[in-house]
C-alpha angles and dihedrals in degrees: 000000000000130000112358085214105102103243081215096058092043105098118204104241089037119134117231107211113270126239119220123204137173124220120221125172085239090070090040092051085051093043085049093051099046090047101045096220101125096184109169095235090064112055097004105097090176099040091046096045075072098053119093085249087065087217156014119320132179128248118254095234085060098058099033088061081072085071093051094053095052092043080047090054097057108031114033131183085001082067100046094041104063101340109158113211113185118167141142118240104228104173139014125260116236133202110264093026118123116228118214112197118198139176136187136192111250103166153327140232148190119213110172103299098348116104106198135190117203119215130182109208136199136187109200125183125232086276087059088249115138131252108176128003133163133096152305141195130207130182120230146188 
């Protein structure tokens, strides 16, 4: 079984509901940790005060996840068995900036048995620029 979500009752143009999210240096510092990737720019404030970023930032992996979580949501195990994520990163993530995370049907498709819903997702800051956007692709029922 796949997405509990009916592929006949999706509708391309459709909104999937957004998650919203803040960043704190205390979630990167624990991102950081449970990855094992102790990259300066992350957790050092110093350090990263000399970078051209004139501060912390979070990792991508970090915030795309957030993707992941809503495609996850509403989609299920037809997003963890076979789900395609494919994005560009455009800006980094700071500490204290919310995160809004958005998909949108774009279109759906039959191949064989599969049954596969098209979004296209998008992470914006709180200055609506955006942070991530591409596309996704979920199987249903």
């Amino acid at each position: 079984m796949y997405s509990n979500k009916d592929f006949e009752q999706l509708r391309i143009g459709e909104n999937l509901t957004p998650l919203v999210k803040k960043m704190t240096q205390d979630k990167i510092n624990k991102y950081v940790s449970a990855a094992e990737d102790y990259n300066p720019l992350h957790v050092d404030v110093e350090f990263a005060k000399t970078t051209p970023f004139k501060g912390t930032i979070a990792p991508g992996f970090q915030y795309m996840a957030y993707i992941s979580e809503l495609m996850a949501r509403e989609f299920g195990e037809g997003w963890y068995v076979g789900g395609i994520l494919d994005v560009r990163l455009f800006r980094p993530v700071r500490p204290e900036d919310w995160l809004f995370t958005r998909a949108k049907i774009v279109d759906k498709k039959q191949e064989n048995e599969e049954k596969i819903v098209i979004c296209e997702v998008r992470i914006t800051n709180q200055n609506n620029e955006d942070v991530i956007a591409g596309t996704a692709e979920a199987r249903c029922t």
